[in-house]
N, C-alpha and C positions, 0 to 999 in steps of 0.2 A: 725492576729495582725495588717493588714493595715488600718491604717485611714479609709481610700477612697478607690476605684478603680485607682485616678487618675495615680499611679505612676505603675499600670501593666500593662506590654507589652501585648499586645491583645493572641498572641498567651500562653498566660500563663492562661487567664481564659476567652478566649472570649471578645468581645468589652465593652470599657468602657461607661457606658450611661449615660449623660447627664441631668440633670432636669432645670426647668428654675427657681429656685433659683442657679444654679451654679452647683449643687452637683455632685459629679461623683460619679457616685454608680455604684452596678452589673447588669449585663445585665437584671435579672428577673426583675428589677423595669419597665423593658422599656414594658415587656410582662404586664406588671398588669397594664401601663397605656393605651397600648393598647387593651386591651382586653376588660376595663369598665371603658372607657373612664374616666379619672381623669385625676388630674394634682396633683402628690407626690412633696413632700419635699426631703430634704440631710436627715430630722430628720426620714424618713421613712427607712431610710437603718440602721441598727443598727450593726455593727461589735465587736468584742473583744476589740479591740483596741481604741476604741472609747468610750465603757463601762470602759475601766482600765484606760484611760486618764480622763475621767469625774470623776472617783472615786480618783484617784489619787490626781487632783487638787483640789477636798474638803477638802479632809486630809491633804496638804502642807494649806488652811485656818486655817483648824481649826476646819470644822462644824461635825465631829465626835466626839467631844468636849474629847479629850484625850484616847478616848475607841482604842483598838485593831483593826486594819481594815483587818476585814476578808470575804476570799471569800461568807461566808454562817452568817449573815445578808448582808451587804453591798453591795456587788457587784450584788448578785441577787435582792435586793431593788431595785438597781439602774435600774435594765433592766425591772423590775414591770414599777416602775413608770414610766419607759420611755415609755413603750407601754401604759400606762392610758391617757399619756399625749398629745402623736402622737394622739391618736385614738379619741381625741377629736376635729381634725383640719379638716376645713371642705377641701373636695378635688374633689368638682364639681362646676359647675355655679348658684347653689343654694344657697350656704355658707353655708350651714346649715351641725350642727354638723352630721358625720356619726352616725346609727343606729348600725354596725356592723364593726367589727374590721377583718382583715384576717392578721393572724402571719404566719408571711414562717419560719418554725422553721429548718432550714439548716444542714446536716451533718448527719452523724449514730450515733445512738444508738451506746455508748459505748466508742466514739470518745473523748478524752481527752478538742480538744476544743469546745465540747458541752455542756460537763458536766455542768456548769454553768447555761445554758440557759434552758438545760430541768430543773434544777430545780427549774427555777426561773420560769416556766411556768408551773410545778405542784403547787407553792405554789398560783401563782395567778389563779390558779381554786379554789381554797379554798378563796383567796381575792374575786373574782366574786360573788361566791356565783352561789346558784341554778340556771337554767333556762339562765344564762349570761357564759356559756363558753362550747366547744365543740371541740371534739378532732378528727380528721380525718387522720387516718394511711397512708401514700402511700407506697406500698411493689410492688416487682415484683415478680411476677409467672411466671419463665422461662419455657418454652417448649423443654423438653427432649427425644430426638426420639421419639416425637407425644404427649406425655405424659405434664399433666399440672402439673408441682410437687408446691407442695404445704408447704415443711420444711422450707423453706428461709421464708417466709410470719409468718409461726407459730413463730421458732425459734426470729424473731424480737419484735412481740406481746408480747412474753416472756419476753424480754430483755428491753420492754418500760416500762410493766408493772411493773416490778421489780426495776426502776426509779420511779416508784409513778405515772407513767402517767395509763388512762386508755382510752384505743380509741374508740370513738361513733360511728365510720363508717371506714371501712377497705377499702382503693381505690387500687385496684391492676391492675398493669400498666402489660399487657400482648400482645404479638405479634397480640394474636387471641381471639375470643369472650370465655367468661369460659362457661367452660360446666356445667350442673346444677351442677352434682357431685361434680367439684370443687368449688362450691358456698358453698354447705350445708357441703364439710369438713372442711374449712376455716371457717366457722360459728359455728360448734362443737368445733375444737378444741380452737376457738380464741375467745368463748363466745360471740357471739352475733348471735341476729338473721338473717336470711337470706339475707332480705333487707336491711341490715347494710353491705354488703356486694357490692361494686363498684365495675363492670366490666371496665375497662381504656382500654381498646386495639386498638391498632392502626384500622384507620379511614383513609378515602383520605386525609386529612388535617387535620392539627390542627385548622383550622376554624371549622370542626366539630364534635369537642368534647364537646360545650356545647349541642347542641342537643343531643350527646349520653349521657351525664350527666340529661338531662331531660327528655331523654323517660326511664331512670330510676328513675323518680320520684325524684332528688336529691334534692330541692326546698323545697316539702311535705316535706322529712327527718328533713331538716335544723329547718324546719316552727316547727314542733313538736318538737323537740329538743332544742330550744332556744327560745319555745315560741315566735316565730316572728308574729305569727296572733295577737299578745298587741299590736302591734305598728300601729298605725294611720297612713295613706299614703291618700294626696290629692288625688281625683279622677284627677286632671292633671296630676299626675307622674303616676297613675295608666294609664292614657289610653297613654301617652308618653311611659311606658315600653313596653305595648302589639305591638305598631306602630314598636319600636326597634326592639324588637323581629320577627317580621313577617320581616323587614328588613334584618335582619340577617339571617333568614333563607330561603330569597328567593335568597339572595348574594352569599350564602356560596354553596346550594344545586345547583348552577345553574351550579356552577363549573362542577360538574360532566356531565354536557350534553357540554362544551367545547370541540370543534375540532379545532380549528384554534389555533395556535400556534406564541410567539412573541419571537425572538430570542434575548438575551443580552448577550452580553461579559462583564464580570465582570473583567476588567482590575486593579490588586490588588499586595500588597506585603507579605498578611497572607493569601493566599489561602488555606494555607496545612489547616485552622482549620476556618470552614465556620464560629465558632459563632462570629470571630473577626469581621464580616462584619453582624449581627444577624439582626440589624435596618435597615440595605439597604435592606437586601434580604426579609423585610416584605413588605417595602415599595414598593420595586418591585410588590409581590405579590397583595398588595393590590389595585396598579395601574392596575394591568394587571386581576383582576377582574372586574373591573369596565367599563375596556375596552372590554369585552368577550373575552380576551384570556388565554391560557395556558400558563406559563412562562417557558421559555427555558433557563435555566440561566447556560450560559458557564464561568468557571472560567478558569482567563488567570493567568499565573505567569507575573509580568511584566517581571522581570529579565530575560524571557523565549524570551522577544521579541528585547531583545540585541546582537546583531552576536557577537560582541569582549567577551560574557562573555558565548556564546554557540558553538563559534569554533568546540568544540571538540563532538558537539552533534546534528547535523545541525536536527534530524529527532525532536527534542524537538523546536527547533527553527521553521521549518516551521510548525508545528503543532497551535501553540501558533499562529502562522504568518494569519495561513487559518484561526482559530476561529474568530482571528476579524476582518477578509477581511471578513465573510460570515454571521457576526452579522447583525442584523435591527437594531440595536443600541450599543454603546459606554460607557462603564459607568463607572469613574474613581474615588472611594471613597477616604475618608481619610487616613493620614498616617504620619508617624514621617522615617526622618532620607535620607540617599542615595540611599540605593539601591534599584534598580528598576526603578527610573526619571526616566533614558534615553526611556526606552522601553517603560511608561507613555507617555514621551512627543511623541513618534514615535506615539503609538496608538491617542494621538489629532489630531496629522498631519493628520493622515489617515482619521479620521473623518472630518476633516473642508474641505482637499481636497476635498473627494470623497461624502460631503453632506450624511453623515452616522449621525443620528442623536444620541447628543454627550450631558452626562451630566458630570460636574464634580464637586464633593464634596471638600471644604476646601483645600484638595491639590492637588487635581482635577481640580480646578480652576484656582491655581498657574501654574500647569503642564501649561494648555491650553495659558495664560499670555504668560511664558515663550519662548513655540511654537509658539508665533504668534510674538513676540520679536524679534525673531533668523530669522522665514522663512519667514514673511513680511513687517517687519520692518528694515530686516537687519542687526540686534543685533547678530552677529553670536556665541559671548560670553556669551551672556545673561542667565543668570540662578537665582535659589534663593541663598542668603547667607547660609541659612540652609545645602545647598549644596557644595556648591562653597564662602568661605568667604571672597577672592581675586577676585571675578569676576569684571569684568571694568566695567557691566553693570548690578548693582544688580534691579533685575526690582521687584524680591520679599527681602527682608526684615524683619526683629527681631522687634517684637513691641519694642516703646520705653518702656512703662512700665512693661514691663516681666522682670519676674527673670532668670538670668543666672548657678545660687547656688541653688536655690530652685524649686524642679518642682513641687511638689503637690499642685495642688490649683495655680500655679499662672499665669496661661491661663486665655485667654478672655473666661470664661464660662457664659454659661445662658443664658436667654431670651435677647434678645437684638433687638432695633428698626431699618427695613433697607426703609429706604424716596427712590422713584421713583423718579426717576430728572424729570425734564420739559421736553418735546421734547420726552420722550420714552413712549408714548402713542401706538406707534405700535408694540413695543416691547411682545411679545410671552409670556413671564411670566410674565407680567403686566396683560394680559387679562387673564390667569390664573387664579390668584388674585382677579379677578372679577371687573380689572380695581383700585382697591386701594391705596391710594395715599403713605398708611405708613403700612408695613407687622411687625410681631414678628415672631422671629423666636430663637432657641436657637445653641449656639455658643460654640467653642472648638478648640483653637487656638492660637498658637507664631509668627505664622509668616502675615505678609498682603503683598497686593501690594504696591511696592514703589510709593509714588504722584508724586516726580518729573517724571517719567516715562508718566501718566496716559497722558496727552496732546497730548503727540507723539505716545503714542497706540491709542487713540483715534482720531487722523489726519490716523491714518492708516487703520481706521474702526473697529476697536474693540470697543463697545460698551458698558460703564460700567454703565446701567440703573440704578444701586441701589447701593445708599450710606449710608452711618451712619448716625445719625442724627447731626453729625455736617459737613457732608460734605466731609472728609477728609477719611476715608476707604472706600475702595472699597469692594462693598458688593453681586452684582451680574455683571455679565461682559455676554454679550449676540452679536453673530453677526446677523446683518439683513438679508442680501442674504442668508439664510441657512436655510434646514429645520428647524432643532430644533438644538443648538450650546448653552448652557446656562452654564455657571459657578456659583457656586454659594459659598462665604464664608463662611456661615454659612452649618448648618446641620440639614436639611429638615427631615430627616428619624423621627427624635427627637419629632416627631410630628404627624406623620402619623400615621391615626386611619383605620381601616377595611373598616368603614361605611362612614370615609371621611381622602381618599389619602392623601398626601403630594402635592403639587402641582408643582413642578419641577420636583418630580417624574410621576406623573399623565401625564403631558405636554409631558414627555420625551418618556414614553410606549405609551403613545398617537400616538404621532410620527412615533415610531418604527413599531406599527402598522397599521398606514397609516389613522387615523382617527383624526387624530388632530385638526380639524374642528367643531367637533362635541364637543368641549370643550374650544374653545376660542369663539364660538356662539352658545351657546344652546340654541336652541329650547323651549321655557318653560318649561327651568331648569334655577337654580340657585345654582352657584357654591359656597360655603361657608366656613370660615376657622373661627373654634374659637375662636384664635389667630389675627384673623384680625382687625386694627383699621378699619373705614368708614373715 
């Protein structure tokens, strides 16, 4: 029933993602933009709550012109038309409308708050029409002392069917490759034929599923089934696809011949449930491709690297203490509320001291602000108001225009422009950028650094290359004597693509792995960001 994602705690469904109209949607939009490279809308994420709000406010109009407003025409119209209307929006660098519509139709068979949507997704197979709509099952085939059972799979086919849907391809998500056997009984009892049948089993990576989706033919399926061989495609996007593709699979397949190893501590406050950090830990991944290495990704509890709140547990404490004394890198994501700073700010100290190459995200960046306030500045008080709302020395601060009564929606979200000031020309995440005068990047955020502060951080060597485009937020903070030391306001992850990193990220594994040279000067390469003004 939520609007948005905006107002859940990460640990309740995983991180909330970001689009650059603003939207806070569920984590899978961030997988579907990274996967095939788009750029989604808010209007792409479709909730309950947002279908009964939209139908709601027509009926206090008027535009059911006095008729009964019920779930079955109504509410299922409403979510027809919203996907005809989404799916006409273009969502690549071509503008041009998409050919093909992909619906994540969310939940089980059976589930109370689905009911709706499956039916509103049988009737628009019948709205479609032939040749324009196509249904793909995903079931799991659990493995039963050896055994691949196959009732969970049937029993659900049953239970779509009997909702009006009927599925053109059955994808079944399995630890281990299915054995023929289990191909042709799931194909007997669930009426299709054999090659309508998807093996999904786990692979080294999820980079590697579309190759195993392809050396099943899945493409061919699709092409027959929806008649995609009608549709006309430039010979430039045709030989653009083939170039992607051999990219992809010289990226993805290389991984597996990686021996060298990059080590990061993921200094965080939702460790217990990895998908709360889903966008860093791609971003990671996709850096540390790029770089030839295997990602070593240690998760820290912050709260684990505070003595006053581990007293009673000293062997959880130095454990937490060793991981990021013996990381190649630092990395401190996003986050809302108190607990865990303190051991935040310790893990920056550690970094800027000991030249540990050190990123931090949104309050990552604040963390580091704040550290450098207290241990070089002298600010021994200094913290965020978020924190501390008596602090003598608020060096972080409450944007003026946030709301205090209202949290959904009223963060700095979205795309937003951060200007490189004059003079930071040797600055590390400028030549990242490819030397660019003005970045996008997308935003998610209450709190900033305070400006009266910036002067006297700045007299003290903190570095704040990148600002808003009027000057006035602090948007990247970067020190020069240090490896790699980069804060940054905004949220880098939000953007990073397989076939092209994030660049804070990039910069940062870069670092970690001792190559960071080879990407503030390449060689005849060229670094590039979609997202980039010139």
């Amino acid at each position: 029933m939520n609007v948005d994602a905006g107002t859940m705690a990460p640990t309740e469904h995983g991180e909330c993602f970001v689009l650059s109209d603003g939207g806070e949607v569920d984590l899978d939009l961030g997988n579907y933009e990274r996967y095939l490279n788009i750029t989604l809308t808010r209007e792409n994420n479709i909730t309950t709550g947002k279908v009964y709000q939209q139908v709601i406010e027509r009926e206090r109009r008027g535009d059911y012109l006095g008729k009964t407003v019920q779930v079955v025409p109504h509410l299922t119209d409403a979510i027809q038309d919203w996907i005809e209307r989404v799916a006409q929006v273009p969502v690549d660098e071509t503008g041009e409308k998409p050919d093909v519509c992909i619906i994540e139709l969310g939940g089980t068979v059976g589930d109370i708050e689905s009911a709706p949507f499956i039916e509103a997704l049988r009737q628009l197979r019948r709205r479609a029409g032939k040749d324009n709509f196509m249904q793909i099952h995903v079931s799991l085939v659990p493995v039963i002392s050896g055994e691949q059972k196959t009732k969970p799979t049937q029993a659900a086919i049953r239970d779509v069917r009997s909702a009006g849907l009927s599925p053109d391809l059955i994808a079944c998500r399995c630890p281990q490759p299915l054995q023929p056997a289990t191909i042709k009984k799931i194909a007997l009892f669930c009426d299709v034929n054999n090659e309508q049948v998807i093996a999904v089993h786990d692979v080294n990576s999820t980079y590697h599923v579309p190759i195993l989706l392809d050396d099943q033919k899945l493409v061919e399926l699709l092409t027959t089934t929806m008649s995609l061989d009608k549709i006309e495609i430039p010979a430039a996007y045709i030989k653009k696809g083939k170039a992607l593709w051999k990219e992809w699979r010289t990226l993805t397949l290389a991984q597996d011949r990686l021996y060298d190893t990059v080590t990061i501590a993921l200094v965080g406050k939702y460790t217990d449930l990895h998908d709360s950090y889903l966008s860093t830990v791609k971003s990671l991944e996709h850096s540390a491709m790029h770089c030839n290495r295997k990602l070593n990704l240690v998760w820290v509890e912050a709260e684990a690297l505070e003595p006053a709140v581990n007293a009673s547990d000293p062997a959880k404490f130095h454990k937490a203490w060793h991981d990021v004394c013996t990381a190649d890198g630092i990395l401190i994501p996003g986050g809302f509320g108190a607990r865990g700073t303190e051991g935040m700010v310790a893990a920056a100290k550690w970094a800027r001291e000991h030249k540990i190459p050190y990123l931090g995200i949104c309050l990552g960046m604040q963390v580091a602000v704040v550290e450098y306030a207290r241990n070089v500045c002298g600010m021994k008080d200094a913290h965020s108001v978020e924190i501390s709302a008596e602090t003598p020395n608020p060096v972080i601060i409450f944007m003026p225009e946030g709301s205090k009564t209202h949290l959904g929606g009223t963060m700095r979200l979205g795309l937003r422009p951060t200007v490189f000031q004059p003079g930071s020309e040797w600055s590390k995440i400028r030549q990242l950028y490819s030397e660019a005068g003005q970045i996008l990047e997308r935003h998610r955020h209450r709190y900033e650094v305070n400006p009266e502060y910036v002067d006297r951080l700045t007299e003290a060597g903190l570095n704040f290359v990148g600002k808003d485009d009027t000057g006035e937020r602090m948007e990247i903070v970067e020190l020069k004597e240090h490896p790699y030391f980069v804060g940054v306001q905004f949220h880098p992850e939000y953007l990073s693509r397989v076939l092209n990193p994030s660049k804070p990220y990039l910069g940062f594994v870069a670092a970690a792995s001792g190559n960071l040279e080879r990407f503030l000067h390449p060689e005849g390469e060229v670094l590039t960001n979609g997202d980039v003004s010139p």
